[in-house]
VMD Tcl script that draws the C-alpha trace (Angstrom):
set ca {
  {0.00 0.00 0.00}
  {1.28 3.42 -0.66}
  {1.82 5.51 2.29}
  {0.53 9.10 2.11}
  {3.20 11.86 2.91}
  {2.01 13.74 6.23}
  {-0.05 16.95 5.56}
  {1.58 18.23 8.61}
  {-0.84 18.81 11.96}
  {-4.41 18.66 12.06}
  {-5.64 21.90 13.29}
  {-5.84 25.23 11.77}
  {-3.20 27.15 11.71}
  {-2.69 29.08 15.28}
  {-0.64 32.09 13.53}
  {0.08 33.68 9.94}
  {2.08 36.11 8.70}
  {0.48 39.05 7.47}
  {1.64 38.65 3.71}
  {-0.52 34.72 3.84}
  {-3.18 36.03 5.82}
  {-3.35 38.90 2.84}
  {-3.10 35.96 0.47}
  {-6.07 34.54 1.96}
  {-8.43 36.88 2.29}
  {-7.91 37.80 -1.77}
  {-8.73 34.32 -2.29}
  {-11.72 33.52 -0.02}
  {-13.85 36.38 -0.39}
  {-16.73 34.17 -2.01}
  {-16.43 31.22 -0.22}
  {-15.37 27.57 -2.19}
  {-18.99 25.67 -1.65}
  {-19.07 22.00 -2.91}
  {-23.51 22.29 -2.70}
  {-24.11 25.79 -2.99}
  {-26.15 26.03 -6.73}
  {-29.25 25.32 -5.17}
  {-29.47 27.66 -2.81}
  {-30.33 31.15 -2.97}
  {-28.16 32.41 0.00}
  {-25.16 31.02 1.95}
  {-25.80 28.82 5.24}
  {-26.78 30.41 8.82}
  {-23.18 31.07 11.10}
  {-24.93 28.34 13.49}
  {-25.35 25.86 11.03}
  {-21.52 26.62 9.45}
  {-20.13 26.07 12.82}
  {-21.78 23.00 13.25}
  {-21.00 21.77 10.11}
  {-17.14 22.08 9.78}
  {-15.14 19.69 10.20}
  {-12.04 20.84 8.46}
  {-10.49 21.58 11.99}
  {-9.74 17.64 12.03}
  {-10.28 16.23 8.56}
  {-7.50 18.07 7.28}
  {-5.26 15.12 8.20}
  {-6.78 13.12 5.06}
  {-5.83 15.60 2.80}
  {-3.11 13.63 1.60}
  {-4.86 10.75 0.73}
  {-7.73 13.19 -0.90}
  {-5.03 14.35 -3.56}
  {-4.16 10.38 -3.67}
  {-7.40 9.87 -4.45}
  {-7.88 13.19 -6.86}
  {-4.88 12.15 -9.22}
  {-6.53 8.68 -9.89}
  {-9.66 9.53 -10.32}
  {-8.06 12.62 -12.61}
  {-6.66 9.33 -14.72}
  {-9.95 7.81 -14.98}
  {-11.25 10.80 -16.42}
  {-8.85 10.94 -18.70}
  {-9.30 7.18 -20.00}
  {-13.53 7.82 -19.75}
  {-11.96 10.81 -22.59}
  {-13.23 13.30 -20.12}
  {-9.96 15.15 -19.27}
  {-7.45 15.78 -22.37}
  {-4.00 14.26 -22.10}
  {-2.85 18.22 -21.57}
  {-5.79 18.76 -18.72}
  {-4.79 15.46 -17.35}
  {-0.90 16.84 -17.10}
  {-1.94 19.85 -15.76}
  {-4.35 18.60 -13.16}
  {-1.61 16.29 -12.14}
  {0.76 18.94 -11.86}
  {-1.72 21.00 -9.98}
  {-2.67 18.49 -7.79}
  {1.59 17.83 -6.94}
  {2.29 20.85 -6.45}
  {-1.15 21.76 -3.94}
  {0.82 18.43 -1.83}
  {3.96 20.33 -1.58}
  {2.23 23.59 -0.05}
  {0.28 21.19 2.26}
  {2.94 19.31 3.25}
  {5.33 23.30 3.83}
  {2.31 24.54 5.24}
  {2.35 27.34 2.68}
  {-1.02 26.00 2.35}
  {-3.83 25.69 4.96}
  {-7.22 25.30 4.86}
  {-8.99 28.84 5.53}
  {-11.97 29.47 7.74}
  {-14.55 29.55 5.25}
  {-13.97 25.71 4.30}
  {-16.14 23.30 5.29}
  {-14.14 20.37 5.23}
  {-10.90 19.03 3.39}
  {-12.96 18.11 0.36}
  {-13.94 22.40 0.23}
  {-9.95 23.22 1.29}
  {-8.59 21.41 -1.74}
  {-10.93 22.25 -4.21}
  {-10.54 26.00 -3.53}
  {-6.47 25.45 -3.73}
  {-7.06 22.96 -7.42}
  {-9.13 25.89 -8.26}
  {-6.65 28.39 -7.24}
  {-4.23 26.67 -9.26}
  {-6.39 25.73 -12.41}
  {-9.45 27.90 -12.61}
  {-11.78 26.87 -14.19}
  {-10.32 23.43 -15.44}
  {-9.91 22.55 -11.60}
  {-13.56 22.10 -10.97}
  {-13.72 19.06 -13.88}
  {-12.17 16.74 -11.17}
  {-15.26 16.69 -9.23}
  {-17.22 14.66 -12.58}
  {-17.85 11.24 -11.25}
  {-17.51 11.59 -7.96}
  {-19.27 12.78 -4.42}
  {-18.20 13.65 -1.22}
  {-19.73 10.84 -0.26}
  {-17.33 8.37 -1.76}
  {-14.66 10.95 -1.51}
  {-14.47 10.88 2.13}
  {-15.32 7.10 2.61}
  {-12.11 6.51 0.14}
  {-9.93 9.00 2.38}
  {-10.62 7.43 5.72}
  {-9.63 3.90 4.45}
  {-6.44 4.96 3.23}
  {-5.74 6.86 5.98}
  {-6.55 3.92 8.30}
  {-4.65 0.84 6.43}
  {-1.71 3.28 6.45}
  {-1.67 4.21 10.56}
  {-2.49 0.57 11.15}
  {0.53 -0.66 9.67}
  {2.48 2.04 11.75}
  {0.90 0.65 14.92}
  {1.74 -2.59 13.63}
  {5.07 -1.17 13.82}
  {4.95 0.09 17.24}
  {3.76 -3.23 18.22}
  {6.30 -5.62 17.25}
  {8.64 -2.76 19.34}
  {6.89 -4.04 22.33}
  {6.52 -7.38 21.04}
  {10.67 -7.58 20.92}
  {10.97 -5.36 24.16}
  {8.85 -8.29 25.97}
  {11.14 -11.29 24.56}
  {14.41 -9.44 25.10}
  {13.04 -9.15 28.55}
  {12.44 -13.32 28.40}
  {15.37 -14.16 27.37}
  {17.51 -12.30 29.53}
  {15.92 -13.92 32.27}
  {15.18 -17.07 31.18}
  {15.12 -19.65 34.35}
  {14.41 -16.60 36.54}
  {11.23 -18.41 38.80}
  {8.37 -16.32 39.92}
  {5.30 -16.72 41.74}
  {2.68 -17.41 39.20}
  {-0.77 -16.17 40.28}
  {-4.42 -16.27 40.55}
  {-6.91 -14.44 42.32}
  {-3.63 -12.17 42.72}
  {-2.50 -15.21 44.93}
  {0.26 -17.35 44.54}
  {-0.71 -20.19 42.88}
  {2.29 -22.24 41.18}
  {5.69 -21.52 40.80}
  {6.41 -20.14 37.01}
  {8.91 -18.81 35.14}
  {8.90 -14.99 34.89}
  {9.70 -15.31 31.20}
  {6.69 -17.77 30.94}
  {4.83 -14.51 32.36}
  {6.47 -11.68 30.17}
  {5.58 -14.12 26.93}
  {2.04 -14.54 28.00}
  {1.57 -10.93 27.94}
  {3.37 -11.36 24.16}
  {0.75 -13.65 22.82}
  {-2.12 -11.31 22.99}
  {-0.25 -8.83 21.09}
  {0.13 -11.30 18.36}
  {-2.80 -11.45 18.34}
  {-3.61 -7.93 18.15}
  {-1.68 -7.81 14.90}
  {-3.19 -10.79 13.35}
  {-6.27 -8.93 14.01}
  {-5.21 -5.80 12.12}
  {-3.88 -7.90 9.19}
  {-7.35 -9.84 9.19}
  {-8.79 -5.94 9.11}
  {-6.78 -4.69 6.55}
  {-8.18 -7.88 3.85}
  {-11.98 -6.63 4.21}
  {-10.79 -2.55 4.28}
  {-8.92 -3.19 1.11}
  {-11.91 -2.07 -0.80}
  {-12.63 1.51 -2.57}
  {-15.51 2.96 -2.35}
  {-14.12 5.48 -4.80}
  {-16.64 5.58 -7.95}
  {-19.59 5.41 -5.90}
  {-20.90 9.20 -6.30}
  {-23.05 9.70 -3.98}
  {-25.02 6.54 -3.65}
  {-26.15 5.36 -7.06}
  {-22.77 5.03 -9.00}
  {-21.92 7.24 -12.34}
  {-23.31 7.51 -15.46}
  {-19.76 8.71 -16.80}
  {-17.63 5.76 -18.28}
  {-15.32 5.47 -15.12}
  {-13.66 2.44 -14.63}
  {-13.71 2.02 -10.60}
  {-11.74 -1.01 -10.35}
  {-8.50 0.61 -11.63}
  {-8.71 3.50 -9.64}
  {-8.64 1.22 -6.44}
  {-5.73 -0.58 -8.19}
  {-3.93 2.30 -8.52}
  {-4.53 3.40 -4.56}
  {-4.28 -0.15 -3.51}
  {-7.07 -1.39 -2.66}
  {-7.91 -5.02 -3.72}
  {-11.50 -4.44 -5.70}
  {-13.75 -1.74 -5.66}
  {-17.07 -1.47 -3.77}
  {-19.51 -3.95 -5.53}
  {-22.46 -1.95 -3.98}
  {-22.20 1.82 -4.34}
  {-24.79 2.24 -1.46}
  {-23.55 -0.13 0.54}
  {-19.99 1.89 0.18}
  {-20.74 5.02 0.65}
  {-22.95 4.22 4.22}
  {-20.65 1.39 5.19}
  {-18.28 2.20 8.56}
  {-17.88 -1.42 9.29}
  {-14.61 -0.76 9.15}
  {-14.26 2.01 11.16}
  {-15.87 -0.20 13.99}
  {-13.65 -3.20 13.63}
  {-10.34 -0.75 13.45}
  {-11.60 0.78 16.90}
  {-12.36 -2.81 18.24}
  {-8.99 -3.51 17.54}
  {-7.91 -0.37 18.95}
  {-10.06 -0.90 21.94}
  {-8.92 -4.27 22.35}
  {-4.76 -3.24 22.05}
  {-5.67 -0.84 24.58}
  {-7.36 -3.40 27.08}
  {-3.56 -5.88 26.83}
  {-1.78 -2.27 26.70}
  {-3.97 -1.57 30.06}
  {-3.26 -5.50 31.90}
  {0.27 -5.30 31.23}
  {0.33 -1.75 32.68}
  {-1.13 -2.82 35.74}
  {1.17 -5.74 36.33}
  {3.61 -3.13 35.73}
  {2.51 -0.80 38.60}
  {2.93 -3.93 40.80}
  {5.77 -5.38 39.97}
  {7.21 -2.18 40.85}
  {5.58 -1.99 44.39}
  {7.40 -1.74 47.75}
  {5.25 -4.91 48.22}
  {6.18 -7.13 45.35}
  {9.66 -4.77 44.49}
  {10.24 -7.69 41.23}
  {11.63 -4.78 39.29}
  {13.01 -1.68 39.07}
  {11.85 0.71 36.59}
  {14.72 2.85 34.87}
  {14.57 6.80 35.83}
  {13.97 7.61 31.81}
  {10.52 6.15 32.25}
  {9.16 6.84 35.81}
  {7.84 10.10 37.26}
  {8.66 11.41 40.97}
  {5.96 13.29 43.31}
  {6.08 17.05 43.76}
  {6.09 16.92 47.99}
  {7.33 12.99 48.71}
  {11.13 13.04 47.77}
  {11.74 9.37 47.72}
  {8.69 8.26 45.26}
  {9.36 6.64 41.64}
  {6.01 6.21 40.31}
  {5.16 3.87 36.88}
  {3.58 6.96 35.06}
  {3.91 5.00 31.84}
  {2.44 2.15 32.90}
  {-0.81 3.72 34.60}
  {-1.20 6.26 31.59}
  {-1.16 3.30 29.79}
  {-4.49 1.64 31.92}
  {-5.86 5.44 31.83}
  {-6.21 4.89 27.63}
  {-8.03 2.21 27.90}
  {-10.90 3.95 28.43}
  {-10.64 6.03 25.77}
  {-10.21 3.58 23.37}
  {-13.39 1.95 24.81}
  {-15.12 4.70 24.45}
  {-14.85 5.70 21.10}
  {-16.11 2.17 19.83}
  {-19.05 2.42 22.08}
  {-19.76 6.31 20.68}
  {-19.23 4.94 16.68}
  {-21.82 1.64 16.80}
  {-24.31 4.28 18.80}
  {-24.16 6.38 16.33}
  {-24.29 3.74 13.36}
  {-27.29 2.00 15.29}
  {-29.88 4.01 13.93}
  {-28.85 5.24 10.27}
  {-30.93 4.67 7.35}
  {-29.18 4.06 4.02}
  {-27.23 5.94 2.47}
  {-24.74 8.37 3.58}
  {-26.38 10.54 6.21}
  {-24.62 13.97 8.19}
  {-24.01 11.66 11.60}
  {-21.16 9.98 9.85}
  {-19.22 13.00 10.03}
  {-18.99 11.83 13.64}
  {-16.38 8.63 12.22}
  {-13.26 10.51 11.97}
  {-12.09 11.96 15.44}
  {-12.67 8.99 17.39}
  {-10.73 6.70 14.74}
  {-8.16 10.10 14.35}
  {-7.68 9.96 18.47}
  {-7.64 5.98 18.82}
  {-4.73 5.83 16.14}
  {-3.01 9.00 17.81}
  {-3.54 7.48 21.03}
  {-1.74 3.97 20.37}
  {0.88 5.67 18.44}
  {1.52 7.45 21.83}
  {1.58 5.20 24.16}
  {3.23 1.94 22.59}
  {6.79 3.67 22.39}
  {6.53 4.40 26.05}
  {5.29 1.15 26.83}
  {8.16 -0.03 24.77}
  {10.50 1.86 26.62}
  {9.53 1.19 30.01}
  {9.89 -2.57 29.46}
  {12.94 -2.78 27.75}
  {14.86 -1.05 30.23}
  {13.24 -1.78 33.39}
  {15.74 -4.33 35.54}
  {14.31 -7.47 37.19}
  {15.08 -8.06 40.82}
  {15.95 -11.96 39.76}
  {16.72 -12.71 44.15}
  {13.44 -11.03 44.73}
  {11.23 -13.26 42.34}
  {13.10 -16.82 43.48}
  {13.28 -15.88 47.11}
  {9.24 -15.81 46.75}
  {8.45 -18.41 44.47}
  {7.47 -21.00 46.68}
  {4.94 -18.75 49.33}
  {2.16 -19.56 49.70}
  {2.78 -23.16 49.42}
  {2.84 -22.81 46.08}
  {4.28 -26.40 45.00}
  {1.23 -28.02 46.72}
  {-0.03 -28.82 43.43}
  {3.23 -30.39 42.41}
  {2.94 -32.34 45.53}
  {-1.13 -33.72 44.76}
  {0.42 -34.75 41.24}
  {3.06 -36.68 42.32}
  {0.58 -38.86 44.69}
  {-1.92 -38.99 41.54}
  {1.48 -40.47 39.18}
  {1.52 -42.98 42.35}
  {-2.11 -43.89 42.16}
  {-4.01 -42.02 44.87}
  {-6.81 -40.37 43.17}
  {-7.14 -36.57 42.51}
  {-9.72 -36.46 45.08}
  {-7.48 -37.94 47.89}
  {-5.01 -36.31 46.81}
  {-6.00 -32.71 46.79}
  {-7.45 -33.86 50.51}
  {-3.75 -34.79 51.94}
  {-1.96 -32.06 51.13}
  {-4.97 -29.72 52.04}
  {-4.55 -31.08 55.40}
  {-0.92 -30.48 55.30}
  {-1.33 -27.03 54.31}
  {-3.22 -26.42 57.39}
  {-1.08 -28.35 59.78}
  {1.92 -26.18 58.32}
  {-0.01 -23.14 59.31}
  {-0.94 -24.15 62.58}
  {2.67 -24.61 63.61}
  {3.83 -21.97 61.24}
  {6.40 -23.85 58.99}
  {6.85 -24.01 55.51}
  {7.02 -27.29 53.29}
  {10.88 -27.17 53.68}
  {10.88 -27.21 57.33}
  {8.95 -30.82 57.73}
  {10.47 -33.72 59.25}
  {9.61 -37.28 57.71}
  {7.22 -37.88 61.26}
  {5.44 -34.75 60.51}
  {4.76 -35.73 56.59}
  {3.72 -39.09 57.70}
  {1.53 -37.87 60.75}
  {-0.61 -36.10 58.28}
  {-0.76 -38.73 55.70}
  {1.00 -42.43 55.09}
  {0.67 -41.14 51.33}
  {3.02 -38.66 52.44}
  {6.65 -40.47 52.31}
  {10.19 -38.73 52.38}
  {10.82 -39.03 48.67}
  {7.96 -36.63 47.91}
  {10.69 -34.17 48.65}
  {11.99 -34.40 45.00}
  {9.19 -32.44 44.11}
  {9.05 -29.90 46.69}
  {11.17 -27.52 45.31}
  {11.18 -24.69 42.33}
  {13.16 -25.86 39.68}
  {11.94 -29.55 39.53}
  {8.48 -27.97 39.85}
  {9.23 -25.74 36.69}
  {10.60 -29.02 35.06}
  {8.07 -30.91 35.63}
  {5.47 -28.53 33.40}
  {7.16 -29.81 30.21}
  {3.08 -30.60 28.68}
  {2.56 -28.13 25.39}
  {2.30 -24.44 26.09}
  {3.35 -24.80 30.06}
  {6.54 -23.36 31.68}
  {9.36 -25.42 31.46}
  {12.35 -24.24 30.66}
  {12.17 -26.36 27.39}
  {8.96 -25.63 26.53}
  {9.75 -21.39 26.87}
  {12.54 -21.76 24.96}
  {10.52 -23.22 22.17}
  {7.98 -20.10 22.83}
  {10.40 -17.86 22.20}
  {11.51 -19.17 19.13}
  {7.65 -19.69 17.89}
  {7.42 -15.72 18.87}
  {10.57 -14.55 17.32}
  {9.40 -15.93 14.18}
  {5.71 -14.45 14.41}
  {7.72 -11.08 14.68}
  {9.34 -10.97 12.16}
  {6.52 -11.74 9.87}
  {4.54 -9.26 11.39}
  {7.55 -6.57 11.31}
  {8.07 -7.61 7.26}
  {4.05 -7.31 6.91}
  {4.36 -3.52 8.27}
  {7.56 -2.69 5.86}
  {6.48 -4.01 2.99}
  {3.00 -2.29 3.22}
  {4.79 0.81 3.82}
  {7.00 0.41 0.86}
}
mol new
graphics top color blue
foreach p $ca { graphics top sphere $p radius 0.5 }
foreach p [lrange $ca 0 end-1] q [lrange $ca 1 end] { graphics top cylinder $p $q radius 0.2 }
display resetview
């Protein structure tokens, strides 16, 4: 996919010289208006202000004048535009991208959207053979076009920004690999696990995450370009190779369907939402992992925060900005399908109401993963910290019910004995270690000395050698699996790009 060259910040420009604002005014004394034949008089100021959107659309103006040069083509194959109109419009339309891109061109506050902005430069540029680009084509399918190319592009840069944290987590793994930890539930300790076993399982759902985007980008990859407004063209346009020639994999095969469809505008912010949500766990494991209480590591001074009155604090900004997002991302999902609920076809004003949710969520991600990336590849693990607690909590009694089940006691039995001896240990406050062979066999006769060999960390860890569980075997062959999956998903992102 070709990526569009940034149109520089979103917003209107805060200042101006007095030589562009002069510029301006010459040129936008009758305002550029895309609808305005029908109407006898210009719109109401309370209707214009609720109508613009150019404050945040102007970020697809790059992928508008991707769009305006190929449909400029098709014109010119439907015999429409002459081969000289076509070279003009083209160079028109390249130079219009420079000044966007220098910011020697901006949109002015008379445009309605980026659509209104561009024309009013083409026509600045062209006159009168400017406003034959908008034959064959609507708003409508103009904007629907924009927003997918602006999406498949920022989802391969998150892509990017994932497999950053993706690496950050298995650098992390394989520095410490054999490094036990308690492994939890109920934010108990449960079983003794390898930390790297931990740090990976917070790497699988990213995979997934991209997999998911990939998945997205297969039913996005079609143009709704050549739709008009809802009923197609009577022009002889050839749809199918504009969206070749931006990309996409087919045009729309229903031009009502494409110009009210923002499925995928939905699924991008499920995504989104659902990045945030593993962004958001991982964050708070973060925050306690770095806790006076657990203290498992320490998180390097580039990416904590201090407090303003308690000299002594280090607090995991990153990693509780990161849980904050979550929310956000949420959010916008929920605002999008309310607002699609409802809508009759075709395109209707509410889906103006698309773009800065989707703008924010993409913004947001592209925020946060770098930090997130940061914070984990640097933070240190206190490795005597994490073994020293492994085992509280009694957490090899499982290990211990096995071993009588590989001997024949049932489960049930089983799970019974060393309940007991849990509570016996408790009641005379001593740990597995401390046990003499009369103590094991006062609780149980199942209980015999050699059930030692399995009352201790590392032939605990060994011992989980099944598929998927944390052995040191079995991680190794994780990371491997995982290096592998990243580096697809890293070539995916670069070669889209390209």
């Amino acid at each position: 996919m070709t990526r569009a060259p940034a149109p520089g910040h979103g917003g209107m420009a805060s200042t101006r010289t007095h030589s562009a604002e002069k510029k301006r005014n010459s040129v936008t004394k009758a305002p550029t208006r895309l609808w305005g034949g029908r109407f006898e008089g210009g719109p109401s100021d309370a209707l214009a202000r609720l109508s613009v959107s150019v404050q945040f659309d102007w970020r697809l103006a790059p992928y508008d004048l991707m769009g305006s040069r190929a449909h400029a083509r098709v014109l010119n194959r439907a015999g429409l535009l002459t081969d000289d109109e076509l070279e003009r419009m083209i160079g028109a339309l390249d130079d219009l991208e420079a000044a966007c891109r220098s910011g020697e061109f901006r949109p002015a506050v008379a445009d309605e959207d980026v659509h209104t902005a561009l024309e009013r430069g083409l026509l600045e540029r062209l006159g009168a053979l400017g406003g034959k680009l908008r034959a064959g084509r609507s708003r409508n399918d103009q904007v629907a076009t924009d927003l997918r190319l602006y999406l498949r592009d920022h989802a391969r840069q998150i892509v990017s920004r994932l497999v950053e944290l993706e690496t950050a987590l298995i650098a992390q793994a394989e520095h410490n690999l054999g490094v036990a930890a308690p492994g939890m539930t109920h934010l108990q300790h449960a079983q003794p696990v390898l930390f790297s076993h931990q740090l990976l399982a917070h790497v699988q759902p990213l995979t997934r995450d991209i997999d998911r985007l990939r998945d997205w980008d297969k039913r996005a990859a079609i143009s709704p370009l050549g739709s008009g407004a809802l009923a197609g063209s009577s022009l002889p346009l050839d749809p199918q190779a504009t969206a070749a020639e931006l990309g996409f994999d087919a045009a729309a095969p229903n031009s009502m369907d494409a110009v009210a469809d923002r499925d995928f505008v939905a699924e991008f912010l499920f995504a989104a939402a659902l990045i945030g949500v593993h962004l958001s766990r991982l964050g708070e494991e973060v925050c306690l992992w770095a806790s006076q209480e657990f203290r498992w590591i320490e998180m390097d001074d580039t990416y904590a925060t201090g407090s303003s009155i308690m000299p002594q604090k280090k607090n995991p900004d990153v990693a509780e900005l990161a849980r904050g997002k979550a929310g956000r991302l949420i959010g916008h999902l929920v605002g999008l399908l309310t607002t699609l609920k409802g809508l009759p076809l075709t395109y209707n004003r509410d889906l103006q109401e698309d773009k800065e949710g989707a703008f924010d969520a993409v913004e947001t991600l592209l925020l946060v993963l770098p930090a997130m990336s940061g914070l984990i590849a640097t933070m240190r693990v206190n490795t005597e910290r994490l073994e020293t607690s492994a085992p509280d909590g009694f957490a090899l009694a499982t290990d211990l019910a096995e071993l009588l089940v590989r001997r024949g006691v049932a489960f049930r039995d089983a799970h019974e004995v060393v309940g007991h001896l849990v509570v016996w240990c408790q009641v005379n406050d001593k740990d597995f270690d401390d046990l003499t062979d009369d103590e094991l066999a006062k609780v149980s006769p199942h209980l015999t000395p050699d059930v030692r060999e399995v009352l201790n960390v590392q032939g605990a860890l060994a011992s989980r050698k099944a598929y998927g569980g944390t052995a040191p075997d079995r991680v190794r062959e994780q990371i491997a699996a995982l290096r592998a999956q990243v580096n697809d998903h890293a070539s995916w992102a670069a070669d889209s790009e390209a």
